[in-house]
C-alpha positions as CSV (number, residue, x, y, z in Angstrom):
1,X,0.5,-22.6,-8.5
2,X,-2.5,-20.2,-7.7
3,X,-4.5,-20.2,-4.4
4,X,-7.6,-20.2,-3.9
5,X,-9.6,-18.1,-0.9
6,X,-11.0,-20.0,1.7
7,X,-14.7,-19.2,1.7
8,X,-14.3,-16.4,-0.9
9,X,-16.9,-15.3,-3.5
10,X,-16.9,-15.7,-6.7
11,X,-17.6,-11.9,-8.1
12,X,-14.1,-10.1,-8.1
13,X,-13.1,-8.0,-5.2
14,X,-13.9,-4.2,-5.8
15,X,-10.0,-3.5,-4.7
16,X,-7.0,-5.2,-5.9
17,X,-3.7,-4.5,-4.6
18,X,0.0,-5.7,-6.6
19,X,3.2,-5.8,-5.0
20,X,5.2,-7.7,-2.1
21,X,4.0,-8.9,1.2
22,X,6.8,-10.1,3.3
23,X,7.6,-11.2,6.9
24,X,8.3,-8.7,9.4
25,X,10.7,-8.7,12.6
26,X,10.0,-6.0,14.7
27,X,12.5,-4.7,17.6
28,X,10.1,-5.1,20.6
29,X,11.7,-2.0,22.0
30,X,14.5,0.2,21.8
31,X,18.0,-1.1,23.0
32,X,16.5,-4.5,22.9
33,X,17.6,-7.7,21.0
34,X,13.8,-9.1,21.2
35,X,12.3,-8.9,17.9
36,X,8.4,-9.5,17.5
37,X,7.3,-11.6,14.1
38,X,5.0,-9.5,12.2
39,X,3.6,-9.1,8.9
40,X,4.7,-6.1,6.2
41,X,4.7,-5.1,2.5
42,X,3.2,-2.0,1.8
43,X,0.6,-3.1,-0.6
44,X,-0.4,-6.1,1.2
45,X,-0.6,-3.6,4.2
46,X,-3.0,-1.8,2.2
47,X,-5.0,-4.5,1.3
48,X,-5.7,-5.4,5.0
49,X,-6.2,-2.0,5.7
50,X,-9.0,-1.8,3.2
51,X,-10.4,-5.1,4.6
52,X,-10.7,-4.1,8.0
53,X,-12.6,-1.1,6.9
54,X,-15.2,-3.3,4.9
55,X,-14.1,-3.4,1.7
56,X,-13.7,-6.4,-0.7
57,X,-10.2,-7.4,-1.4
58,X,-7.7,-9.3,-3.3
59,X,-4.2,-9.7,-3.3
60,X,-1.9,-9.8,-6.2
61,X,1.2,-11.3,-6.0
62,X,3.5,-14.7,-5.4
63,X,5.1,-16.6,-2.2
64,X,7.6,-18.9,-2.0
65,X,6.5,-22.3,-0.8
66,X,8.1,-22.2,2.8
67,X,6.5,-21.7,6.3
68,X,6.1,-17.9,5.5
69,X,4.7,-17.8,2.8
70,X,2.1,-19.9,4.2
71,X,1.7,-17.7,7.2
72,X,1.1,-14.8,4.7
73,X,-1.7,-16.9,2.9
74,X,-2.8,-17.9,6.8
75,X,-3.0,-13.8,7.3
76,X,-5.0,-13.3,4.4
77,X,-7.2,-15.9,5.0
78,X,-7.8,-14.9,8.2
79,X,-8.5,-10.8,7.4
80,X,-10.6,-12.0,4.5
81,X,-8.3,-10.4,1.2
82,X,-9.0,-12.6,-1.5
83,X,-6.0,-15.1,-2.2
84,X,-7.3,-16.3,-5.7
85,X,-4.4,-14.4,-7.2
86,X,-1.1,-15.2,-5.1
87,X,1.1,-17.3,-6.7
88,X,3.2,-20.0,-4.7
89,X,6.8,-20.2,-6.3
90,X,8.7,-23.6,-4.8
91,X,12.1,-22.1,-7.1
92,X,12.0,-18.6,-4.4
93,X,12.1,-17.5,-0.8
94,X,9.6,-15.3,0.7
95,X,11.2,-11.8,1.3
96,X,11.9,-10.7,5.1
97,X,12.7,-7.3,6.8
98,X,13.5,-6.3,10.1
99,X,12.7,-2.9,11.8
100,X,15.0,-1.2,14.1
101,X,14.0,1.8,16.7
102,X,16.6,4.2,17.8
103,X,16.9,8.2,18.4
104,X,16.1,9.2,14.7
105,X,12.5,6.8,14.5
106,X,12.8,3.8,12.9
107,X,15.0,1.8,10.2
108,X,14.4,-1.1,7.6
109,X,16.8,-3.7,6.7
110,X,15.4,-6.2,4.2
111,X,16.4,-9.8,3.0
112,X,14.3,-9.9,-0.4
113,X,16.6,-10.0,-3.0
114,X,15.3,-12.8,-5.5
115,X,11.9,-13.5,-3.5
116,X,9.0,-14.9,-5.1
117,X,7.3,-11.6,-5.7
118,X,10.5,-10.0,-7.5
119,X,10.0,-12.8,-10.0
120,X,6.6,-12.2,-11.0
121,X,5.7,-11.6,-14.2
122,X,3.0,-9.7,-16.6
123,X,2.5,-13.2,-17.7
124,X,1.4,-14.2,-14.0
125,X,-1.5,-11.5,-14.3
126,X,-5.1,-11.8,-13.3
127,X,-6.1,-10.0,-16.3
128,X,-10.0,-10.8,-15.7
129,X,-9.5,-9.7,-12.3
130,X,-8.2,-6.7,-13.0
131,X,-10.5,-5.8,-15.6
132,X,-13.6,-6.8,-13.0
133,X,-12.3,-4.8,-10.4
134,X,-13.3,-1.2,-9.2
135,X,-9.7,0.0,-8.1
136,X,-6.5,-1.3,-9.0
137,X,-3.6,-0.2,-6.6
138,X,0.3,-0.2,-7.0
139,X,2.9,1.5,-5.1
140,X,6.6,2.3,-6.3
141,X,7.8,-0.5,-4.4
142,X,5.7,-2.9,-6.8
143,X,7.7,-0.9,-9.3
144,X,11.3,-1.3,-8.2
145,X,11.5,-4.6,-6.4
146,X,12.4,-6.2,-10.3
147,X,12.3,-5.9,-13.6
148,X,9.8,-8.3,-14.3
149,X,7.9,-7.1,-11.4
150,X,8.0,-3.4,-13.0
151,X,7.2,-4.5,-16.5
152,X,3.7,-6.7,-14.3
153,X,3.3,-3.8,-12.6
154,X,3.0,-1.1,-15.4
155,X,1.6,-3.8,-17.9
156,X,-1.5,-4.4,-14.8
157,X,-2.0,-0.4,-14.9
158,X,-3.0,-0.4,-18.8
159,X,-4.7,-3.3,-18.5
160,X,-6.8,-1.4,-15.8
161,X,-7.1,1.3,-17.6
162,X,-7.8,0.3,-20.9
163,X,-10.9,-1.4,-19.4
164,X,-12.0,1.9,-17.2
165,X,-10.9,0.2,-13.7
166,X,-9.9,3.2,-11.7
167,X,-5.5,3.1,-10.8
168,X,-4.3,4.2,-7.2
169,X,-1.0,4.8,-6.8
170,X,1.1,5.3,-3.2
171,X,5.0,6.3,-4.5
172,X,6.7,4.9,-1.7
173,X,10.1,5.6,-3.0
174,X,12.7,3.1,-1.3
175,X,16.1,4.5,-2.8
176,X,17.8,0.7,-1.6
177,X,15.7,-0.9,-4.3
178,X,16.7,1.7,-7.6
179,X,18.7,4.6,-8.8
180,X,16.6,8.0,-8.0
181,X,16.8,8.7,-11.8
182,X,15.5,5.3,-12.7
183,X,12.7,5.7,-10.1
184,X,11.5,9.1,-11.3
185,X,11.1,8.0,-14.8
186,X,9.4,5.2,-14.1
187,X,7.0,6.2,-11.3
188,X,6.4,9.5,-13.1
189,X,5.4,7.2,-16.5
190,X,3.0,5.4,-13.9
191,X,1.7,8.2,-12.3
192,X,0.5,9.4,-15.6
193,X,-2.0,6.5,-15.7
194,X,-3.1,7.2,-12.2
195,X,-6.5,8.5,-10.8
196,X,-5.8,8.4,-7.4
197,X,-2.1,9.4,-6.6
198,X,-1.0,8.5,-2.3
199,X,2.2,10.3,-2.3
200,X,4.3,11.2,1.1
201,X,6.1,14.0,1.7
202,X,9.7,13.2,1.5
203,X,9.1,10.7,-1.5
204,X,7.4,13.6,-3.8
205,X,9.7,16.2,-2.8
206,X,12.5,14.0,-3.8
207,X,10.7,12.5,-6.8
208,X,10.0,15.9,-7.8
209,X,12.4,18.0,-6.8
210,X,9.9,20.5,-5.3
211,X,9.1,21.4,-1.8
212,X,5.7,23.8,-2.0
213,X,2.5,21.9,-1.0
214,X,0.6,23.7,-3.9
215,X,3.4,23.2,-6.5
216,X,4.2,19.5,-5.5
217,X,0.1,18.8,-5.8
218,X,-0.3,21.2,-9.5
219,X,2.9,19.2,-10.2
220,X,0.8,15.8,-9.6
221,X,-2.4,16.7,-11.0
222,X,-0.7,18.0,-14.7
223,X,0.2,14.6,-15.1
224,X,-3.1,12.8,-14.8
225,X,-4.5,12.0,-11.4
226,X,-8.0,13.4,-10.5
227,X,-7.1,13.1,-6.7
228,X,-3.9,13.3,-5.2
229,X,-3.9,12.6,-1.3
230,X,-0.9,14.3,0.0
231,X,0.1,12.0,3.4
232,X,1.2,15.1,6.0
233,X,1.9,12.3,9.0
234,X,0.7,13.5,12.4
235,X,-0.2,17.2,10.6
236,X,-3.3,14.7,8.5
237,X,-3.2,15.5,4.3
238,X,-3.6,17.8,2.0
239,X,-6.3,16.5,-0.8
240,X,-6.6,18.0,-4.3
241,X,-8.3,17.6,-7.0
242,X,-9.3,20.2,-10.4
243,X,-11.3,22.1,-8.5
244,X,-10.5,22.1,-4.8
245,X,-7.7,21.5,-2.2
246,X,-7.5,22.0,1.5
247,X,-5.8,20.2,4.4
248,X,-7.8,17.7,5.9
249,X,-6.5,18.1,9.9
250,X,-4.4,15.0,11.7
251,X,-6.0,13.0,14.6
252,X,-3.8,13.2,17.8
253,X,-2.7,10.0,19.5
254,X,0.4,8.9,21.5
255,X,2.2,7.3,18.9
256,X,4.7,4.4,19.6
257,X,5.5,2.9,16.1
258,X,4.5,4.6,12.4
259,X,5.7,1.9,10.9
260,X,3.1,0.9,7.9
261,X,0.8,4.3,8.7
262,X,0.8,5.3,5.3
263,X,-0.3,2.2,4.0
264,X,-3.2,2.2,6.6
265,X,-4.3,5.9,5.2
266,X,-4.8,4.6,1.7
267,X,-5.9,1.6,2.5
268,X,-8.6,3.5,4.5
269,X,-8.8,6.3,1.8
270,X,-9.8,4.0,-1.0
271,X,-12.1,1.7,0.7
272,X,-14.1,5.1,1.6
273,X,-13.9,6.3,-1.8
274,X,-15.1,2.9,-3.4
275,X,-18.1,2.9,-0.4
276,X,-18.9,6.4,-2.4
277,X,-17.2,8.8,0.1
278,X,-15.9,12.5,-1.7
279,X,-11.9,12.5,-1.1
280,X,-12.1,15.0,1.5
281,X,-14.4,12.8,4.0
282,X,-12.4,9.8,2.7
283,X,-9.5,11.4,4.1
284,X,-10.8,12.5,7.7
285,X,-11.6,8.7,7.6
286,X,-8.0,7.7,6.6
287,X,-6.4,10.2,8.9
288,X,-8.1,8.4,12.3
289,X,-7.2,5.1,11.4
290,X,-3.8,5.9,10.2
291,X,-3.4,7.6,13.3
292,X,-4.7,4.5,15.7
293,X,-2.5,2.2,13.9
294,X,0.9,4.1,15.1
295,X,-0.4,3.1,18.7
296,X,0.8,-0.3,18.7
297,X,4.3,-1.7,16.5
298,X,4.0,-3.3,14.0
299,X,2.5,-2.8,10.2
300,X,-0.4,-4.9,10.2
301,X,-1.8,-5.7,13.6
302,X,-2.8,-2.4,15.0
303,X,-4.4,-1.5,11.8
304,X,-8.0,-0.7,13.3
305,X,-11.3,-2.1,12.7
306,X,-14.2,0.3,11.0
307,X,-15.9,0.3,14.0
308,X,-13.2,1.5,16.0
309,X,-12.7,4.7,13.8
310,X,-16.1,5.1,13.2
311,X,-16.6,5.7,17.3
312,X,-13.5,7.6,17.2
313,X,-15.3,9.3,14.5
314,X,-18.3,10.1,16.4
315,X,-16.6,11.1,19.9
């Protein structure tokens, strides 16, 4: 069964995001037993991100029929991403992950194996949608969580592409889910049908093997994307494309929690690009709001508004 939005348009959203949302529990603090329910996924991070900031948006994916899955759909509804494509599987669990705070920042265990989004299928696709839309995005994660999932995932890409829809791609490599080998052929085949590449440091230099900024973004750009928007953390990115690179400085906050910062960047990134931003002021965008949402835990609640990083912005 497919959802519906609640009060949604009929035109397609301009940004369409593909991969797992799942339920969060977040350690309230560290040495403490208190976890805080949240929300998580990187992709459906991203999508929220991107809706906060104005942009139209639409979730791809599937959620088992249980009380989270229907808070997810309740958290869509409520941020205004597009539910029209989420899939409600009454033969799978929604996934769930807990996030633990200690000396070395913070650490993920999940409970997803066999959820409802690791049995999607190219079959399940939106194809219309995706043809409609202005960006399609994907993340390694959306990649690695199944086969079937991979095989959606990569079929959605050519599908987007083959119909000049513009690919973003975030490489969130999560060695628990694949082999490294496995990952690199496959994210590397993907990244080769990207436009807009959203790689982090650790996850490209490990993908890649290579630890020099300009080598890791030549690397990037030889295989097809137009922009690559290197995530630097607190130090802001490092954007390239053919004909120019720099390093877009870092906003400075007191952070608590980065959990889900990275997908707040390109969630931020991409709605400024599809607004008509240039990557570079798309990217001092993306680096404020990435920045306010490590000031609260949690991946999707202190994702800021537009407002909020627009007077941030303007201070």
């Amino acid at each position: 069964m497919t959802l519906s939005a609640a009060g949604s348009e009929a035109r397609t959203p301009d940004i369409l995001a593909l991969g797992e949302a799942m339920i969060e529990f977040n350690q309230s603090a560290k040495d403490q037993p208190n976890y805080l329910q949240g929300f998580g996924g990187d992709t459906s991070n991203f999508c929220i991100a991107a809706a906060r900031q104005g942009a139209r948006t639409g979730f791809v994916s599937a959620v088992g029929a249980d009380h989270f899955g229907r808070l997810l759909v309740d958290l869509w509804e409520r941020e205004r991403v597009d539910t029209s494509f989420v899939r409600i599987d009454a033969q799978a669990s929604t996934g769930v992950y807990f996030v633990s705070h200690g000396p070395n920042g913070h650490a993920f265990d999940y409970l997803r194996a066999g959820s409802a989004a690791s049995r999607y299928a190219p079959a399940d696709l939106p194809r219309d949608a995706l043809a409609a839309a202005k960006v399609v995005h994907l993340s390694g994660i959306s990649l690695a969580i199944s086969v079937s999932a991979c095989d959606a995932a990569l079929e959605a890409i050519a599908h987007a592409r083959a119909n000049r829809v513009r690919v973003s791609f975030d490489t969130n490599l999560r060695l628990k889910l694949w082999p490294l080998a496995r990952a690199r052929a496959v994210m590397l085949e993907a990244i080769r049908q990207t436009d807009i590449c959203l790689p982090s440091w650790d996850d490209v230099t490990e993908l890649t093997g290579l630890t020099g900024r300009d080598e890791i973004v030549d690397f990037l750009l030889s295989h097809g994307p137009r922009v690559v928007a290197l995530k630097l953390g607190k130090d802001g990115s490092y954007i390239a494309t053919p004909d120019e690179r720099r390093v877009v400085p870092g906003h400075v906050v007191d952070a608590v929690d980065a959990t889900g910062a990275g997908d707040c960047f390109g969630g931020a990134f991409i709605a400024r690009i599809v607004a008509g931003d240039d990557p570079f002021t798309a990217a001092r965008y993306a680096n404020v709001a990435a920045a306010l949402s490590t000031q609260a835990y949690g991946a999707v609640a202190p994702i800021p508004s537009r407002e909020t990083v627009e007077r941030v912005l303007a201070g």
